[in-house]
C-alpha positions as CSV (number, residue, x, y, z in Angstrom):
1,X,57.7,-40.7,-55.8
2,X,58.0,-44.5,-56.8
3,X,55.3,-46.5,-55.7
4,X,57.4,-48.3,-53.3
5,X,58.7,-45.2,-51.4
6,X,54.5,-43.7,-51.1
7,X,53.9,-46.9,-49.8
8,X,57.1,-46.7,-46.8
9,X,55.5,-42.9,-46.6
10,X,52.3,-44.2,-45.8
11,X,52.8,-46.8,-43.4
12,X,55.3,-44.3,-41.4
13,X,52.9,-41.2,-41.4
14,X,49.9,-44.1,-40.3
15,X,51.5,-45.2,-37.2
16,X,53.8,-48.0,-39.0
17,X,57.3,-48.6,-38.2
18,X,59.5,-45.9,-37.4
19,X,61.0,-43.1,-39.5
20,X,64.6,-44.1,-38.7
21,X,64.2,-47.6,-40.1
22,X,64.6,-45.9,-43.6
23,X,67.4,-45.3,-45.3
24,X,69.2,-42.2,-44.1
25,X,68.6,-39.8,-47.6
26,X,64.6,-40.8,-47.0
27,X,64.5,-39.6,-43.3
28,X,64.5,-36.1,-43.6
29,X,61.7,-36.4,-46.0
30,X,60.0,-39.0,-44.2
31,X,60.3,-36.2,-40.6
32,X,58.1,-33.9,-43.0
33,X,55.6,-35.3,-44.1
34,X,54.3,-36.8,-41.1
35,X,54.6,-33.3,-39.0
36,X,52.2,-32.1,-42.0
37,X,50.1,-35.1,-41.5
38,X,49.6,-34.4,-38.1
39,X,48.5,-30.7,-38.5
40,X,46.7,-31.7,-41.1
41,X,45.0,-34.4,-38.9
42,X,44.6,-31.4,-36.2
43,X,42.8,-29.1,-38.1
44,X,40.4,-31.5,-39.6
45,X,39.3,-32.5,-36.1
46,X,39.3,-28.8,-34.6
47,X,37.1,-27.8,-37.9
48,X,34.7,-31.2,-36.9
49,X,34.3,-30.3,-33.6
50,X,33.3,-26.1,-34.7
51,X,30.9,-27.4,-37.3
52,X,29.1,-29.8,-35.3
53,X,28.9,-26.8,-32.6
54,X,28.0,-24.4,-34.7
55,X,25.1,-26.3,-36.4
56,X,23.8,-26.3,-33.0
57,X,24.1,-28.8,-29.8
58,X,23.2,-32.3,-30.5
59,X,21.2,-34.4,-27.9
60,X,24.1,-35.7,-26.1
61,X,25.3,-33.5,-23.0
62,X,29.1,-34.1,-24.7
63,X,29.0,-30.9,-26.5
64,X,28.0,-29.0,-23.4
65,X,30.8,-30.5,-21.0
66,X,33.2,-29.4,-23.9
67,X,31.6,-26.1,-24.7
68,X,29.3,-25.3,-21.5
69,X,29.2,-21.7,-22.5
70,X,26.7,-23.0,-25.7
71,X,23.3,-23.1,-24.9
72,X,20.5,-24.8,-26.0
73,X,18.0,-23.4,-28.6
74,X,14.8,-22.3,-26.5
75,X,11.6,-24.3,-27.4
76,X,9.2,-21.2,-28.6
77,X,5.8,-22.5,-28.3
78,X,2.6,-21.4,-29.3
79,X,-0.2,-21.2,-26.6
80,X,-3.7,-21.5,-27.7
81,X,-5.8,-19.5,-25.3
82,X,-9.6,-19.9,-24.9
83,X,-12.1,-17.8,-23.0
84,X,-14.5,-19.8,-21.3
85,X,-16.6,-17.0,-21.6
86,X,-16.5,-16.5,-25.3
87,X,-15.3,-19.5,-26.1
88,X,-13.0,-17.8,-28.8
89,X,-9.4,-19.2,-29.0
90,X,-6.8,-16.7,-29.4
91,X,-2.7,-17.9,-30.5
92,X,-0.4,-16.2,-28.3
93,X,3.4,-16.7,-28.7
94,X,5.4,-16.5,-25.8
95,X,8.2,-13.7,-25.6
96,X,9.6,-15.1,-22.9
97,X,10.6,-18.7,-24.5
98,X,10.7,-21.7,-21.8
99,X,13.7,-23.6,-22.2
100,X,13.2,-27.3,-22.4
101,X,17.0,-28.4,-20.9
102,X,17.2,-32.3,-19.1
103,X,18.3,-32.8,-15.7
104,X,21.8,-33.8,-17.2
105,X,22.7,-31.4,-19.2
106,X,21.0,-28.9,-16.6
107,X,24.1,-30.5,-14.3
108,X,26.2,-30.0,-16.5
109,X,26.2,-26.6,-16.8
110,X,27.8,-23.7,-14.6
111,X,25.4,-22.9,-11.8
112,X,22.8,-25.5,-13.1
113,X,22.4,-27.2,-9.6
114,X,22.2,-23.8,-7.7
115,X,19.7,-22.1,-9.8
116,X,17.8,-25.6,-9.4
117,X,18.0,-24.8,-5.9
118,X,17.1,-21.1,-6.1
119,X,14.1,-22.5,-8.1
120,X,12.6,-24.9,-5.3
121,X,13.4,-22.0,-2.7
122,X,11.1,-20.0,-4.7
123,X,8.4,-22.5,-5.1
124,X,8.2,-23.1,-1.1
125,X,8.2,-18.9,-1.0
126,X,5.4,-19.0,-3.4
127,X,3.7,-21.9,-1.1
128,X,4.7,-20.6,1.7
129,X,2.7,-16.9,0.9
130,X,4.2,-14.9,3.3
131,X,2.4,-11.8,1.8
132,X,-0.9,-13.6,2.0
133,X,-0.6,-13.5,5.7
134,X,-1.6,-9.3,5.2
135,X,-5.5,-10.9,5.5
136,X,-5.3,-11.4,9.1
137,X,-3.1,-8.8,10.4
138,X,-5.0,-6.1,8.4
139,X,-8.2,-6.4,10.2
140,X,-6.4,-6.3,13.7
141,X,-4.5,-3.3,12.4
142,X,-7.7,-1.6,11.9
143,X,-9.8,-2.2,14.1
144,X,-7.0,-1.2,16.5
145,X,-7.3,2.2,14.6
146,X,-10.6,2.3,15.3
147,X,-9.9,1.6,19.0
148,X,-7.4,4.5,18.8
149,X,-9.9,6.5,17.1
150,X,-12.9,6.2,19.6
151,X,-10.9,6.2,22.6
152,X,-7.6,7.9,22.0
153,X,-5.3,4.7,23.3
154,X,-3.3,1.5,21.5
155,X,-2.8,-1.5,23.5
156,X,0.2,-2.5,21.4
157,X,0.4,-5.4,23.9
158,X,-2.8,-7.3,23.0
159,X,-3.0,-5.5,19.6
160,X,0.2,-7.8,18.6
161,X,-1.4,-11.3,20.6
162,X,-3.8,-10.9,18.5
163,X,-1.7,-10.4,14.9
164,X,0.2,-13.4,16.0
165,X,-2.7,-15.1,16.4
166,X,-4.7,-14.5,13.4
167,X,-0.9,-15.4,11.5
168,X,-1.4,-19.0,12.9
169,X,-5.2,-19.2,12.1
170,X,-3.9,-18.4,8.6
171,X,-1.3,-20.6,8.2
172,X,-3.7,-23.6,9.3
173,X,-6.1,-22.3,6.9
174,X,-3.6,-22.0,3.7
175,X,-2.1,-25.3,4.7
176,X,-5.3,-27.0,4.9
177,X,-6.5,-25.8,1.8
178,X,-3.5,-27.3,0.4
179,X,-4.2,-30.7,1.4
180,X,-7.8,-30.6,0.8
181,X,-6.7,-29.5,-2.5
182,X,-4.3,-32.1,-2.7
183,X,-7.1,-34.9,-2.0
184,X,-9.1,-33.4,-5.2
185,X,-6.7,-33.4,-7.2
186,X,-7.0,-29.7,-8.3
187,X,-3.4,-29.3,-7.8
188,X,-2.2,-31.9,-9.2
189,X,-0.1,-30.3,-11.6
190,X,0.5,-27.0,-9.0
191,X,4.4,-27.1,-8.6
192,X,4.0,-24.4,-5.4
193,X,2.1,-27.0,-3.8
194,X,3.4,-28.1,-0.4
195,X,2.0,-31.6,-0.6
196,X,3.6,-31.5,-4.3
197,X,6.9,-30.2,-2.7
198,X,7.2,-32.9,0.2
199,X,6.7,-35.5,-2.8
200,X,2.4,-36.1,-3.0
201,X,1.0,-39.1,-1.7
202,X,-1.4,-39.7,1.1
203,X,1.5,-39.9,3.5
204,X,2.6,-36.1,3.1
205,X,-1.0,-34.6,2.8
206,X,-1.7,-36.3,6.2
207,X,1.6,-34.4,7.2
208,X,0.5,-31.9,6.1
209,X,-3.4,-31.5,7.7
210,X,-1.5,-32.4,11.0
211,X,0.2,-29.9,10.9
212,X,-2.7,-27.0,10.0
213,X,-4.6,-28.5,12.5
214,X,-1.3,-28.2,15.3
215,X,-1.3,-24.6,13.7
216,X,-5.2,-24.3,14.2
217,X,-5.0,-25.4,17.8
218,X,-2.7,-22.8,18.5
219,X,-4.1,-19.5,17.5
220,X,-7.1,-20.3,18.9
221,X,-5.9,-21.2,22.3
222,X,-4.1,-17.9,22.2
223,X,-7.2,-16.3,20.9
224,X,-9.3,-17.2,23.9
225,X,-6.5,-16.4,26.2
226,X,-6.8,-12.6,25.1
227,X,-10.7,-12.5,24.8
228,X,-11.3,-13.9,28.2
229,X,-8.5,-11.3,29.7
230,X,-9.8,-8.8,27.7
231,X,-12.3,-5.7,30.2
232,X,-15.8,-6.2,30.5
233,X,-16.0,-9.9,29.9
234,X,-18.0,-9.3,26.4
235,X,-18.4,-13.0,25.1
236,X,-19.6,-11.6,21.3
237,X,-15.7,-12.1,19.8
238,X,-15.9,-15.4,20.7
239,X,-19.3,-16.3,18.7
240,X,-17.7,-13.5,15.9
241,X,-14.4,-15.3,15.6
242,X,-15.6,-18.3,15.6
243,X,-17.6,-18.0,12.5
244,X,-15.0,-16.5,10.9
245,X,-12.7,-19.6,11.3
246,X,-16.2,-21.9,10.3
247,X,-16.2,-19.6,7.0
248,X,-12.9,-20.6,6.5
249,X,-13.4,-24.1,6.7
250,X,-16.4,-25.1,5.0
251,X,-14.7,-23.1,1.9
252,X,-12.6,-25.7,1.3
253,X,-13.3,-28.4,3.5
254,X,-15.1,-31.7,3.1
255,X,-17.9,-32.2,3.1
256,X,-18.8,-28.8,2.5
257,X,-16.1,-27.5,-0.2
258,X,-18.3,-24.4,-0.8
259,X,-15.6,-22.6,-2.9
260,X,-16.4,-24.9,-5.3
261,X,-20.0,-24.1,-5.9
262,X,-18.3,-20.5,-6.2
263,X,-19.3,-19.2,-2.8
264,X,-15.9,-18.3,-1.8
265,X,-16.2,-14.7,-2.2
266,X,-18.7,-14.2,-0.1
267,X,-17.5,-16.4,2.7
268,X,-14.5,-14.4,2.3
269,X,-16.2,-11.5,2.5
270,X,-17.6,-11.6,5.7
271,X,-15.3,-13.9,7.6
272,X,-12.7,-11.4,6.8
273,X,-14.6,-8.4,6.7
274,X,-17.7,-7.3,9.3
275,X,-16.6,-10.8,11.2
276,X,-13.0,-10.2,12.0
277,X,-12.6,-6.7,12.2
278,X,-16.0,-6.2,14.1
279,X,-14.7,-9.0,16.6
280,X,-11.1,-7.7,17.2
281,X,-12.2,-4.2,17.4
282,X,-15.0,-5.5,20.6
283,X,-12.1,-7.7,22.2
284,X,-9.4,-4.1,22.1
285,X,-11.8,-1.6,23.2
286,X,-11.2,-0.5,27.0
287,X,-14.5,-0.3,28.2
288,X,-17.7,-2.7,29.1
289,X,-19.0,-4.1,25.7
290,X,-21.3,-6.3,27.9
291,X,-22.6,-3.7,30.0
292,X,-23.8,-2.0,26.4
293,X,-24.5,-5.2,25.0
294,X,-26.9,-5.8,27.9
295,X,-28.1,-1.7,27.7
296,X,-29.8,-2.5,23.9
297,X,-32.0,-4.9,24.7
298,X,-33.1,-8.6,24.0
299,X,-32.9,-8.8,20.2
300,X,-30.0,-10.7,18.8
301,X,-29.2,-7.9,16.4
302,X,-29.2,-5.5,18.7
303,X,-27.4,-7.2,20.9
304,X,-24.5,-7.9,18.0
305,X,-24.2,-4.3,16.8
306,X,-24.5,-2.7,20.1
307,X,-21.3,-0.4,21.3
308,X,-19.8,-0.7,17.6
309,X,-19.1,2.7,16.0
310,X,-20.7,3.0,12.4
311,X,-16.9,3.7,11.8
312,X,-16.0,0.4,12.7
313,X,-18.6,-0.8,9.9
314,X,-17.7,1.3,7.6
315,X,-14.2,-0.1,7.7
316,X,-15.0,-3.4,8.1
317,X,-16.9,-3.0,4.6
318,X,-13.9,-1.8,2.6
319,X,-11.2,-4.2,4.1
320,X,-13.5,-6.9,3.2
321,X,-13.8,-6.0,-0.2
322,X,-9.9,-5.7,-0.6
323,X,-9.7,-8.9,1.3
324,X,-12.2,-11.0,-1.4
325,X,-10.3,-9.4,-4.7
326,X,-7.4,-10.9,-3.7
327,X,-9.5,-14.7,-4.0
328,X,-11.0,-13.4,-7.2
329,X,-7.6,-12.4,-8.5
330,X,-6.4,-16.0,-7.5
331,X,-8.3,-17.7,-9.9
332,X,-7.6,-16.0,-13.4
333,X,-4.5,-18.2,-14.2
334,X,-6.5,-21.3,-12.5
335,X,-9.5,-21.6,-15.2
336,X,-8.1,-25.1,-16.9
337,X,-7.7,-26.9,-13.5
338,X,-10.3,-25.6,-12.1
339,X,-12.8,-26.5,-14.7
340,X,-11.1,-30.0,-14.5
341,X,-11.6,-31.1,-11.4
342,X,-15.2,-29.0,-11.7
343,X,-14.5,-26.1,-9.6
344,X,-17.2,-23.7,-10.2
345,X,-15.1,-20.7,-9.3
346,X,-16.3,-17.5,-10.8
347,X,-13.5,-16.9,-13.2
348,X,-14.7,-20.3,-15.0
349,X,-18.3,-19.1,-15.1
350,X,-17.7,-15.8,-15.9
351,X,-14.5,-15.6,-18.1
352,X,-11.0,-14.0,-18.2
353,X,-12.7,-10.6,-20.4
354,X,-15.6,-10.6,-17.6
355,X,-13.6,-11.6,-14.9
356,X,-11.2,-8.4,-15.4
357,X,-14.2,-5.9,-15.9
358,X,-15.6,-6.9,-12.5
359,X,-12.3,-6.3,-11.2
360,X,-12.2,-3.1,-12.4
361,X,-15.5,-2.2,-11.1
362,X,-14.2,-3.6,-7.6
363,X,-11.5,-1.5,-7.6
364,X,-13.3,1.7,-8.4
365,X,-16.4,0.7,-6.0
366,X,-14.1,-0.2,-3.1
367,X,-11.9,3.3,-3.5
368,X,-15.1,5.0,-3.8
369,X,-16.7,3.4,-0.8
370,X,-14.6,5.3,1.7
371,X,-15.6,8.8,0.0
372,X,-19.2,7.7,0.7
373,X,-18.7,6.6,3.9
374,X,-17.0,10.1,4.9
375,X,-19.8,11.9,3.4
376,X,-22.6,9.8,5.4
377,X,-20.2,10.8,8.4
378,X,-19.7,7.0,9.0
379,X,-15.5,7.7,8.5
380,X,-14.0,11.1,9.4
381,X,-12.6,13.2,6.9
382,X,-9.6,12.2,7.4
383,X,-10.1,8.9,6.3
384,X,-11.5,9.2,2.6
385,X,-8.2,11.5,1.6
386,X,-5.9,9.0,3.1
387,X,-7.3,5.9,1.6
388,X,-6.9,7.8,-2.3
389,X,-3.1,6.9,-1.6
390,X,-3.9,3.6,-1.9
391,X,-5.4,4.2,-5.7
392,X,-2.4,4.2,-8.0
393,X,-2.1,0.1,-6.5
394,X,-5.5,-0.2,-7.7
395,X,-5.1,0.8,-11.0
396,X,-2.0,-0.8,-11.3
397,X,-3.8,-4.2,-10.5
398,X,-6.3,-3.7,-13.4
399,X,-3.8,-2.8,-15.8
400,X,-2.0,-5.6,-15.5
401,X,-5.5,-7.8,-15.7
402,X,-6.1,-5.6,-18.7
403,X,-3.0,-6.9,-20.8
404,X,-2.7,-10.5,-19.9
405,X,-5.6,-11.9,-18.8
406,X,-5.5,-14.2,-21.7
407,X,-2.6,-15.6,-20.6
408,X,-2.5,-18.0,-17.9
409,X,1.3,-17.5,-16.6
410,X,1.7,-13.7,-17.2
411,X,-1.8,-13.1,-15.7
412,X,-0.7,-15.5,-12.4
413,X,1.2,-12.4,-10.7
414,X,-2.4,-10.7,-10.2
415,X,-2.7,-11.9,-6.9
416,X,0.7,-10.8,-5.8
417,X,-0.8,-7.0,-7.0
418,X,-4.3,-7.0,-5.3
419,X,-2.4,-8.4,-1.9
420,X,-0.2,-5.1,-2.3
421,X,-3.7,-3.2,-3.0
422,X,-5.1,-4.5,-0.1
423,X,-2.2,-3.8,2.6
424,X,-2.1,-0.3,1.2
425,X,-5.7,0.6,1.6
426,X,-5.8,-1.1,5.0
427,X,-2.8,0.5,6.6
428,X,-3.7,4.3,4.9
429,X,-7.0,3.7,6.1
430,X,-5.3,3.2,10.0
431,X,-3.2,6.4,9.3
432,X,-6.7,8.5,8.4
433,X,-8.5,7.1,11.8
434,X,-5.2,8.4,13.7
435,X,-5.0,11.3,11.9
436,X,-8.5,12.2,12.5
437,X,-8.2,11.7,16.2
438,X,-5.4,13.5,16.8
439,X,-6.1,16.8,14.7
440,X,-9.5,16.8,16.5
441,X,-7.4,17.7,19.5
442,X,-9.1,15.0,21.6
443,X,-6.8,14.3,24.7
């Protein structure tokens, strides 16, 4: 081709004058080459774009709108674990890979702003904790049993005031935690926060004390509503409850803040436990409590234990153990902040490798506790068999501490185990005590 005609070629294939303006033995040519410059031009582009996708997404969300069905590469990271016990530092690589994405490109892609909002439903579950409402209804459950048990009758009526009424005593007491919390700064970086959820600030912890203390205001009124209408006008649930709730507040609240000294086990313990149990279990049964109250004499002791069953005890022993495991298994994934705002809890003095052989001893001593009980004859024998049902939860719970207590987020679904544990042992130890009363052929 002459220099002149590659030239005409050129400028017609590169968006120059028309093909027609040639002479008519050049067009035909002319028609040719350009339909091969545009596949050519095609193909060049189509391979640009598959090599720049294949190489892998680049930081612009283009690629992503184009080709939304290409993810990202996950960010593996390494996690450096320490023991506060030991002090030895472990590397630990995540299986489970978090995926660093940005709000745009996490638009961007299908379902991105519904599995956002899946996500922040989850957190308010998780702040929420429905199942962590099991640790006031467990205790009424029982001592109902025990009711049942002494005296062969279930006032399902008051039994359920009183669950409702321990729900809203612990719902003021998790909300309030969570402000007080907030006010520390413990939780700063908790995303299952509810003051982090409503935004932080002042402003929404405020909102959010109001409302424990609206909460607050409201069990108890309902509380003293079925005490004072209970038989026998026995005042000693009032003084029991009402150190219960106390417990509850000077674990977390100023100026006390007791669970920070790492005394929130045994507040726990017995607020839960020989408090709780012992106090719904006095305001349930049909007869006079005062009239037996009176009937032991002047000493103060005497006067608290007297008309109480060493059954009720006994129970009241073993749901406040299961009660305080689930506090201890709260703090094995909490060790960093804790330490940091200097929360003594005692997972930070003892360690993750301690921490998970006292739970173990917990579990076993708890199980075991009804056994011993049953063979003192504080439990009938119904009670110690019924309560083993409960054991495969157990050991499930310390073999999951067992593998990934090193691990701060695999290790955080503990409490979620010891909370199943706990309603478990509590409601197999109810069906023992009914068992026990009605195979004894009592009327």
């Amino acid at each position: 081709m002459s220099p002149v005609l590659a030239q005409q070629s050129h400028t017609a294939l590169c968006g120059g004058q028309s093909a027609l303006a040639y002479p008519a033995p050049l067009q035909p040519a002319i028609f040719f080459l350009r339909r091969q410059a545009h596949c050519a031009t095609g193909l060049t582009s189509f391979a640009a774009r598959r090599t720049s996708t294949c190489a892998g997404p680049p930081s612009s969300g283009l690629v992503v709108e184009i080709f939304p069905s290409i993810p990202r590469e996950a960010d593996v990271t390494t996690t450096t674990v320490v023991d506060p016990a030991s002090g030895d530092a472990s590397n630990g690589e995540s299986h489970s890979a978090h995926t660093q994405t940005s709000p745009e490109i996490s638009a961007t892609q299908p379902g991105g702003l519904e599995s956002a909002q899946q996500d922040r439903r989850k957190l308010w579950f998780a702040a929420v904790k429905p199942p962590m409402y099991s640790v006031g209804f467990v205790p009424v459950l029982v001592a109902a049993a025990c009711v049942f048990f002494e005296f062969g009758v279930l006032p399902w009526g008051r039994v359920m005031g009183f669950v409702l009424a321990a729900i809203l005593v612990i719902a003021w007491l998790n909300l309030s935690n969570d402000a007080f919390d907030a006010h520390t700064g413990v939780d700063a970086s908790k995303p299952e926060s509810v003051v982090n959820l409503l935004g932080g600030g002042p402003k929404n912890r405020r909102a959010v004390l109001l409302l424990a203390k609206s909460l607050l205001v409201a069990g108890v009124a309902l509380l003293a509503h079925l005490i004072s209408s209970a038989p026998g006008g026995d005042l000693r649930p009032v003084g029991l409850l009402a150190f219960s709730i106390a417990c509850g507040y000077i674990y977390q609240g100023p100026p006390f803040r007791l669970s920070y000294k790492g005394l929130g086990e045994p507040l726990c313990f017995f607020a839960f436990g020989p408090s709780a149990l012992t106090a719904f279990y006095l305001a349930l049964r049909p007869d006079d409590g005062a009239a037996a109250m009176a009937a032991a004499g002047s000493g103060f002791t005497a006067a608290l234990v007297a008309g109480v069953p060493p059954a009720v005890w006994a129970c009241s022993i073993v749901v406040g153990l299961t009660t305080t495991v689930i506090l201890f298994c709260s703090h094995f994934h909490q060790i960093a902040g804790d330490t940091a705002a200097g929360k003594r809890s005692p997972l930070v003095r003892l360690g993750t490798e301690r921490g998970r052989k006292v739970l173990r001893a917990a579990a076993v001593a708890t199980q075991a506790a009804a056994l011993v009980a049953t063979a003192a004859g504080a439990l009938p024998w119904a009670a110690a068999p019924a309560t083993l049902l409960a054991a495969p939860a157990a050991r499930a719970m310390v073999a999951f501490a067992d593998e990934h207590h090193l691990v701060p987020e695999r290790v955080a679904p503990l409490k979620r185990f010891a909370v199943s544990w706990h309603m478990q042992y509590g409601l197999c130890l109810c069906l023992g005590l009914a068992a026990a009363r009605l195979l004894a052929g009592h009327p």
